[in-house]
MARDOLO-283885 format. One record per residue (C-alpha): residue in three letters; x, y, z; residue number from 0. Coordinates in steps of 0.25 Angstrom, whole numbers, always signed. Last residue first. Layout:
atom type:ALA; u:X; v:Y; w:Z; seq:NUM
...
REM end
This chain:
atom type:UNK; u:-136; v:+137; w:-96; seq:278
atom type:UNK; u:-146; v:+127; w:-92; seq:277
atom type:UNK; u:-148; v:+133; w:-76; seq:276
atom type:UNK; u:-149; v:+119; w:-71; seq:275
atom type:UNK; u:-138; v:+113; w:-79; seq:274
atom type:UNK; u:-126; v:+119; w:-73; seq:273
atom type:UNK; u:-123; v:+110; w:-63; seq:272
atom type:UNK; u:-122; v:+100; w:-72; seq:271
atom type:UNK; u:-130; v:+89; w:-80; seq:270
atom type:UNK; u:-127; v:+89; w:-95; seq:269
atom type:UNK; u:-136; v:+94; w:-105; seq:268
atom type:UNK; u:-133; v:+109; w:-100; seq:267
atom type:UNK; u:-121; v:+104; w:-107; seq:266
atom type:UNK; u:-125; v:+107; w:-120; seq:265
atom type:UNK; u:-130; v:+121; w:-120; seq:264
atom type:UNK; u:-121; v:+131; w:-116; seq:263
atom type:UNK; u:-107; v:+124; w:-115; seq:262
atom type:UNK; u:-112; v:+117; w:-128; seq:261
atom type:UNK; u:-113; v:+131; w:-134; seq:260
atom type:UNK; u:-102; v:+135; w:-129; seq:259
atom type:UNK; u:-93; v:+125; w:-133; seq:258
atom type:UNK; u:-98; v:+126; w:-144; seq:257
atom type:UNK; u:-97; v:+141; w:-145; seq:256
atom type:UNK; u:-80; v:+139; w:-140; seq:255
atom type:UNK; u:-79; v:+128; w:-154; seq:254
atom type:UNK; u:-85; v:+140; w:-161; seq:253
atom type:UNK; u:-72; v:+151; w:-158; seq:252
atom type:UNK; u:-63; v:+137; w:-158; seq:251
atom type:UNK; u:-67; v:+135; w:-174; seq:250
atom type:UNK; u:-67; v:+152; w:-174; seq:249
atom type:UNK; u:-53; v:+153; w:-166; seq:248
atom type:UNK; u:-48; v:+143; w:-179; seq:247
atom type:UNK; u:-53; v:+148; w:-189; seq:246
atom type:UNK; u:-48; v:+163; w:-186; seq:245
atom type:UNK; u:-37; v:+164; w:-176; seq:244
atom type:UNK; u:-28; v:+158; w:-169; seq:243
atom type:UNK; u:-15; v:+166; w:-164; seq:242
atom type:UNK; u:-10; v:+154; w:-155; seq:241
atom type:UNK; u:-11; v:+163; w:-140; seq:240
atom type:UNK; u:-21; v:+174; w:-143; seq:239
atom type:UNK; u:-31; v:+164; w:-152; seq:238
atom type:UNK; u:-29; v:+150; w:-148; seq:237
atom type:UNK; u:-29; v:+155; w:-133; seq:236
atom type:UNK; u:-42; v:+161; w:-136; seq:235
atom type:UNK; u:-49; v:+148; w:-145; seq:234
atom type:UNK; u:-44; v:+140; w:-131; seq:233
atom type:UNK; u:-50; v:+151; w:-122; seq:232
atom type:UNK; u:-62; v:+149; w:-130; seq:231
atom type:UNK; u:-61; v:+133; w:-128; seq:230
atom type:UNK; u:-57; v:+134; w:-115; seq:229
atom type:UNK; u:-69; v:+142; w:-110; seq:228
atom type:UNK; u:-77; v:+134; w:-118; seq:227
atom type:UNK; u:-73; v:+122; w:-111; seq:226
atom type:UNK; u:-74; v:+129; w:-97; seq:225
atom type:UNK; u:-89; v:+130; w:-100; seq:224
atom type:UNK; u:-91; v:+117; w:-104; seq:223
atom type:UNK; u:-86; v:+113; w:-90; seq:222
atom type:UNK; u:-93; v:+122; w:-83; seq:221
atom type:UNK; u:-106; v:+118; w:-88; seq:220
atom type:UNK; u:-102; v:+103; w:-87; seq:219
atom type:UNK; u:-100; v:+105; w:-72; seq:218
atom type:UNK; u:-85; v:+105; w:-69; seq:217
atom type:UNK; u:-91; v:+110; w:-54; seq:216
atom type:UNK; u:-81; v:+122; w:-55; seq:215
atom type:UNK; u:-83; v:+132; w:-46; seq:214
atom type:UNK; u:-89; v:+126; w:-34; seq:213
atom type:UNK; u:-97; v:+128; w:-23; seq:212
atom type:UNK; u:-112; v:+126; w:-31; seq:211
atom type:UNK; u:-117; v:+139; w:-33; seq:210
atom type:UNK; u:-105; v:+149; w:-25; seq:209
atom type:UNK; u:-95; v:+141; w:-33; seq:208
atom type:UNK; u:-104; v:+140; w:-47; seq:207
atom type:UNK; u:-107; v:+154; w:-48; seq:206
atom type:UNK; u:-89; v:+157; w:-47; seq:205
atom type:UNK; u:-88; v:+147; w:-57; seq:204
atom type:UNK; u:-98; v:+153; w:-66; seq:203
atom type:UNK; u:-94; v:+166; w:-65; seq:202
atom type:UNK; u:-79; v:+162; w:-70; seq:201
atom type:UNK; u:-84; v:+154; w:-80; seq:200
atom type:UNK; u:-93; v:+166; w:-85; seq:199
atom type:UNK; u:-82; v:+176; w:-83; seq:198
atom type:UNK; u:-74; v:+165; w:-92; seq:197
atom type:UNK; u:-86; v:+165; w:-103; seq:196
atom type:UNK; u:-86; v:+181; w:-104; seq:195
atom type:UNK; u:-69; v:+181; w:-107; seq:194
atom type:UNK; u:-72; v:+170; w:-117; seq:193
atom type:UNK; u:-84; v:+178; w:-121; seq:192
atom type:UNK; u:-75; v:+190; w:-124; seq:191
atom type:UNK; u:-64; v:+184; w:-130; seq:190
atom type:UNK; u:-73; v:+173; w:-140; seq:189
atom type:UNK; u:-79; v:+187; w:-145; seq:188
atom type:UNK; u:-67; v:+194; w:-149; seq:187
atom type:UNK; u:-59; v:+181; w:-154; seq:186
atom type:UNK; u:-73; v:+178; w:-165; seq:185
atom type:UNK; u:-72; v:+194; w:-167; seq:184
atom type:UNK; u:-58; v:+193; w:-169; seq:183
atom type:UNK; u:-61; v:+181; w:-179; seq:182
atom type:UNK; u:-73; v:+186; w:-186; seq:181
atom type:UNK; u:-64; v:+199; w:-189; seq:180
atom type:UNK; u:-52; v:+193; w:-194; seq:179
atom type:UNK; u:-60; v:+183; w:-202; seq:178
atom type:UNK; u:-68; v:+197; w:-209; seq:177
atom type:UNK; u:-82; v:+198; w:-207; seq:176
atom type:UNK; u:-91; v:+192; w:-214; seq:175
atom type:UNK; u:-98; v:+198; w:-226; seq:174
atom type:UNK; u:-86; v:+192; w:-237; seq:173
atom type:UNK; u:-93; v:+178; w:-231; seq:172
atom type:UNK; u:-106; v:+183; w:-238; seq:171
atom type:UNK; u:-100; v:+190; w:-249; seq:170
atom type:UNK; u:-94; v:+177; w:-252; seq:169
atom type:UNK; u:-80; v:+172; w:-251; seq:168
atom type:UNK; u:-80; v:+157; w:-258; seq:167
atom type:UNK; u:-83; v:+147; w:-245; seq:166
atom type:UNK; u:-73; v:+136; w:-244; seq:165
atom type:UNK; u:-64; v:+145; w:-236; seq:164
atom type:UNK; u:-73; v:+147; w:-225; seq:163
atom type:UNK; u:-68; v:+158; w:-217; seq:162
atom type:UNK; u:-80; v:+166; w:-218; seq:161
atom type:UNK; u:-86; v:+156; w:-211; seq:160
atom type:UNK; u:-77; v:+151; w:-201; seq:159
atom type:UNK; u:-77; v:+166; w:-196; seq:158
atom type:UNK; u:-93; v:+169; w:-198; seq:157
atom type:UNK; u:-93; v:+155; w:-188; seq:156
atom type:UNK; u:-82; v:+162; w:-180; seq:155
atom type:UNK; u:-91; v:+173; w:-179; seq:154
atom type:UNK; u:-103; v:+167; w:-174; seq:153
atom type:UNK; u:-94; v:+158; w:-164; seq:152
atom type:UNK; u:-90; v:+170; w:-158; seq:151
atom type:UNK; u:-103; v:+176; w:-156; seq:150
atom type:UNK; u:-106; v:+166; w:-148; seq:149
atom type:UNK; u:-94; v:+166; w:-140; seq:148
atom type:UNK; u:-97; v:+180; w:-137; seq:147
atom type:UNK; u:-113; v:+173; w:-133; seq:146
atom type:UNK; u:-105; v:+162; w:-124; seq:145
atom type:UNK; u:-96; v:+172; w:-117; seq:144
atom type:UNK; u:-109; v:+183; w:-115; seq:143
atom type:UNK; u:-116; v:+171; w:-111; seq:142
atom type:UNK; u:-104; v:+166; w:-100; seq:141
atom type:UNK; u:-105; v:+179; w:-94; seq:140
atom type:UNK; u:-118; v:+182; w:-91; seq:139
atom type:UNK; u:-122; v:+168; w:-86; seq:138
atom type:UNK; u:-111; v:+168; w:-76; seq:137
atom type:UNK; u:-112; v:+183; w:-72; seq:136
atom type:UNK; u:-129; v:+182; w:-71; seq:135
atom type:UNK; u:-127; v:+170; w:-64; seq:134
atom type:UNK; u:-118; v:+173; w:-54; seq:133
atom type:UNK; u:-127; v:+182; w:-46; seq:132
atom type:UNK; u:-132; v:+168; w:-42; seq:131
atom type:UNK; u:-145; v:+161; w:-41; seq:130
atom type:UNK; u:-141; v:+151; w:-51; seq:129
atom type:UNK; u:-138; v:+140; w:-41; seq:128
atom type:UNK; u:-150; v:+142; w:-34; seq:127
atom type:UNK; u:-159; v:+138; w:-47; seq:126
atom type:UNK; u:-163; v:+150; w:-53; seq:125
atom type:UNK; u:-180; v:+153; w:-57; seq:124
atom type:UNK; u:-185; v:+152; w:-68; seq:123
atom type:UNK; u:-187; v:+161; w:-80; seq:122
atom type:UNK; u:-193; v:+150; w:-91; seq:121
atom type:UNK; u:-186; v:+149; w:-102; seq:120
atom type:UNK; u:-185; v:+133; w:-104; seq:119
atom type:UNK; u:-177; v:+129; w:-114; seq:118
atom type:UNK; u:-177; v:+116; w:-121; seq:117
atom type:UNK; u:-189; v:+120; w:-131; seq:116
atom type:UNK; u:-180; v:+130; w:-137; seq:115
atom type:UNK; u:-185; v:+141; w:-144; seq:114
atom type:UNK; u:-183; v:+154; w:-135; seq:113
atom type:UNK; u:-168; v:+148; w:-130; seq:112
atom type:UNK; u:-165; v:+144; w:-143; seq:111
atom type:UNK; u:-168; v:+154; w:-150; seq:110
atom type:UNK; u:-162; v:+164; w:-142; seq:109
atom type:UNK; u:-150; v:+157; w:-143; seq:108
atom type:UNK; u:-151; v:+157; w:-161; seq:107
atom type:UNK; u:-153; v:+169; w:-163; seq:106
atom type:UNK; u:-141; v:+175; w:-154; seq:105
atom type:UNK; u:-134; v:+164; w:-162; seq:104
atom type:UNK; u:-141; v:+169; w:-176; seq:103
atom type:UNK; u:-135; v:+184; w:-169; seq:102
atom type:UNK; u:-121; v:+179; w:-169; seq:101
atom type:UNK; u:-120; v:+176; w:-186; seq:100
atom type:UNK; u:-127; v:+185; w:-193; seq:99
atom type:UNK; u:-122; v:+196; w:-183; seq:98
atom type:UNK; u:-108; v:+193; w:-187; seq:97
atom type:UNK; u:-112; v:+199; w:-200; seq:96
atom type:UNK; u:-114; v:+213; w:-194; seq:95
atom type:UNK; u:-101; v:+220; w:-193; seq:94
atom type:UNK; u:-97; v:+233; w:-185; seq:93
atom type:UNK; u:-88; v:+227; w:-178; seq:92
atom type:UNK; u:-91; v:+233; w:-164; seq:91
atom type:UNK; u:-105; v:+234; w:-166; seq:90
atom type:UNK; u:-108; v:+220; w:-173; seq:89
atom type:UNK; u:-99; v:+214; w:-162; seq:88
atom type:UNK; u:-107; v:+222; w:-149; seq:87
atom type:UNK; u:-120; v:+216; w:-157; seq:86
atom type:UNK; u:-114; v:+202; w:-156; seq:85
atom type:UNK; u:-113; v:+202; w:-143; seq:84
atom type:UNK; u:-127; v:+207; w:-137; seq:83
atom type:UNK; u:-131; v:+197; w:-147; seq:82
atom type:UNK; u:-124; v:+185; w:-142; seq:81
atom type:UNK; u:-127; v:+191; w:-127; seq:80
atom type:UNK; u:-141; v:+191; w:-128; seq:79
atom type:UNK; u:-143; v:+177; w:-135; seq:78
atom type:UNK; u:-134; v:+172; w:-123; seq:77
atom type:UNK; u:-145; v:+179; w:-113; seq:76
atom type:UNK; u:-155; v:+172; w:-121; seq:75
atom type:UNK; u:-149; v:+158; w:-121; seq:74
atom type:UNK; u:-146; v:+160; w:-105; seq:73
atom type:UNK; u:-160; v:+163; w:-102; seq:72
atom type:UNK; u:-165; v:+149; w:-108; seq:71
atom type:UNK; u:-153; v:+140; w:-102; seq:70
atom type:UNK; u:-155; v:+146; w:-88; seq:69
atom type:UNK; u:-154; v:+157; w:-79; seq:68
atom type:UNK; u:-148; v:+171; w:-86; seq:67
atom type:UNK; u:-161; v:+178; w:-85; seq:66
atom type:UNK; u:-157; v:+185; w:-73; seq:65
atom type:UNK; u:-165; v:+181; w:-59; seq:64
atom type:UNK; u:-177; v:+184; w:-53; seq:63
atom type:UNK; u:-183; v:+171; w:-50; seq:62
atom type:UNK; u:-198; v:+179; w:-44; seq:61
atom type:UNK; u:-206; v:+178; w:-56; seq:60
atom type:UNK; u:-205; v:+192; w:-59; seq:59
atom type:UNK; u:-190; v:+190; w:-56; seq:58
atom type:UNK; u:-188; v:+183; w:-68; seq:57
atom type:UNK; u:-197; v:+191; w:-76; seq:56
atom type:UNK; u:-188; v:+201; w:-74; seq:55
atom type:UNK; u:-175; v:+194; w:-79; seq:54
atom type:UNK; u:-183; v:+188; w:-91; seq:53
atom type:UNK; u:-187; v:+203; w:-96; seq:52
atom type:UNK; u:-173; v:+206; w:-93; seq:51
atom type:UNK; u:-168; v:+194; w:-104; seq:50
atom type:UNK; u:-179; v:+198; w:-113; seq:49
atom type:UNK; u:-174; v:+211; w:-114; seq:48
atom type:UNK; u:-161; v:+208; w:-116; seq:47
atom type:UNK; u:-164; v:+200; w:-126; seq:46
atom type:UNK; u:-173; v:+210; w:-132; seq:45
atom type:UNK; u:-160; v:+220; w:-132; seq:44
atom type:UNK; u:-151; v:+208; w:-139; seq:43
atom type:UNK; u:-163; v:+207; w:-149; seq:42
atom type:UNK; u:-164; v:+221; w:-153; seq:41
atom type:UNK; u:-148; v:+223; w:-155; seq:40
atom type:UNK; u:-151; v:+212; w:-164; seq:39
atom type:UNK; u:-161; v:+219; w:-172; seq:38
atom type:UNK; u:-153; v:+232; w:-171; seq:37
atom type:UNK; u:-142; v:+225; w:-176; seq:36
atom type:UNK; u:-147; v:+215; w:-187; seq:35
atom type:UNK; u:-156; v:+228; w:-190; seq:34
atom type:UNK; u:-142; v:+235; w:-196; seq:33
atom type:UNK; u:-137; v:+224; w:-203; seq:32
atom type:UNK; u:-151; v:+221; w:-210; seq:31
atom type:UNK; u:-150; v:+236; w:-214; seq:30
atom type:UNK; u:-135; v:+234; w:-218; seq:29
atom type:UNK; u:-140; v:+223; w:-229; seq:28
atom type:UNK; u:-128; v:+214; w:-232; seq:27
atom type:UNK; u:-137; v:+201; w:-236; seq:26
atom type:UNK; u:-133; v:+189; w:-231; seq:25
atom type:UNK; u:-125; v:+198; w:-219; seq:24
atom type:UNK; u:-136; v:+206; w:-216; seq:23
atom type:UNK; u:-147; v:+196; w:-220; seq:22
atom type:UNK; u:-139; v:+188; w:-207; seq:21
atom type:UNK; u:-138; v:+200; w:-197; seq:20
atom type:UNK; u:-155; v:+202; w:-200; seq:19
atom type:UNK; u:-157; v:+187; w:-199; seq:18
atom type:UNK; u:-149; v:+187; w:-184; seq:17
atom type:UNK; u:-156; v:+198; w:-179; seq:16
atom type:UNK; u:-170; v:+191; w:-184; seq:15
atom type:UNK; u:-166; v:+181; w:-177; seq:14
atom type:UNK; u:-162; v:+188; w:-166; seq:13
atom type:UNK; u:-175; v:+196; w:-165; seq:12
atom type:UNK; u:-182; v:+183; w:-166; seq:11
atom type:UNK; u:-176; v:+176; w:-151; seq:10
atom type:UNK; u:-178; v:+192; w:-147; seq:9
atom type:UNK; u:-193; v:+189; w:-148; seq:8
atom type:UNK; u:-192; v:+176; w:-140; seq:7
atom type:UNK; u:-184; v:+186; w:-130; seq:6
atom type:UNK; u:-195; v:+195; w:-127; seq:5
atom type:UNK; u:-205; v:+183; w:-126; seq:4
atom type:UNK; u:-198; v:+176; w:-115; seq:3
atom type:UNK; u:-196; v:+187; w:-110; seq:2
atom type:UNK; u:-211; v:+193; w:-105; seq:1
atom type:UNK; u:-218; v:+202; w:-115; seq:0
REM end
């Protein structure tokens, strides 16, 4: 069984995941709980796998280089790291509802990237630009930012709606938990891929010196990037420095997933001198 098989089956094995931490929020069951974990734990390990299968069969082909290259192998790696996360919170807190809501994301990028007609995943081989030691730090770095932040915008979504105050309390809402919890946890996660998606800056910049012999080229990658940036480090200011909190941090919270998202995805429509390696 080669990779691309490997992780199609793990695309399933997150939905399924995914229906499990749903019919165990809908429908309080601790058995569906407890095989949402495991059957996540399952997937995150098959994502792995599939992501070593790809690494060796890579070099079988004579590339041999890690699976972290394009806009296909990225997705999957970033599926990876959104349900490598999310485990580490159900374990520390102990709660399962925010499963229902980060492991549709998880879901959902794998998805994309098996399902898509507009991706290629084809292992081919690096451009001379990404033939760096940087690539795996750069790549890295900014997924496990971009898959916190991820996580972060799941639980300011569980935030806004627990929060609603048009909605009468019901014994599905009264199952989320509490707004002081979602919001340190919605802090919590924005802190660590903040500090992720600066190392990634970092990395980056020090790539794109010894690849093109500059730091900052202002390429709309970089840009976009930097827009996050100050759009976390905003919502982070407004939170140590003005004592924000709830609402507010969880509006800013998934205004940063935007910005991510487009980061990601909608300027590799625009030329720069990222838009070779689509990610």
């Amino acid at each position: 069984m080669n990779s691309s098989n490997v992780l199609s089956i793990v695309t399933f094995i997150y939905a399924l995941a995914a229906l499990l931490y749903i019919a165990s929020w809908v429908f309080r069951k601790p058995l569906s709980g407890k095989l949402a974990f495991w059957t996540a734990l399952g997937a995150v390990l098959g994502n792995i796998l599939g992501m070593m299968l790809r690494w060796i069969e890579s070099y079988q082909l004579g590339y041999g280089h890690a699976p972290l290259s394009n806009l296909y192998e990225s997705l999957v790696f970033f599926a990876c790291m959104i349900g490598a996360i999310y485990l580490v919170v159900e374990w520390k807190y102990k709660n399962r509802v925010v499963g229902a809501f980060a492991t549709p994301l998880a879901f959902l990028t794998m998805a994309y990237a098996s399902m898509s007609p507009n991706i290629n995943d084809r292992i081919q081989p690096l451009v001379p630009a990404l033939k760096s030691n940087w690539l795996i730090a750069h790549v890295f770095t900014c997924f496990l930012g971009y898959a916190a932040f991820a996580i972060a915008f799941g639980i300011s979504i569980m935030y806004l709606i627990k929060n609603r105050k048009s909605i009468k309390p019901d014994r599905l809402l009264s199952r989320l938990p509490d707004l002081s919890v979602l919001d340190e946890l919605t802090y919590q996660m924005v802190m660590f891929g903040f500090l992720f998606l600066t190392i990634g800056i970092i990395t980056g910049s020090v790539w794109a010196n010894s690849a093109w012999g500059s730091y900052w080229s202002w390429d709309p990658k970089e840009t976009w990037s930097l827009i996050t940036w100050f759009v976390y480090a905003t919502l982070l200011h407004a939170r140590l420095m003005r004592g924000w909190h709830g609402k507010r941090i969880a509006l800013l919270s998934i205004i940063g997933f935007m910005a991510v998202i487009f980061t990601y995805f909608g300027v590799n429509l625009l030329p720069g001198l990222h838009s070779y390696g689509q990610f």
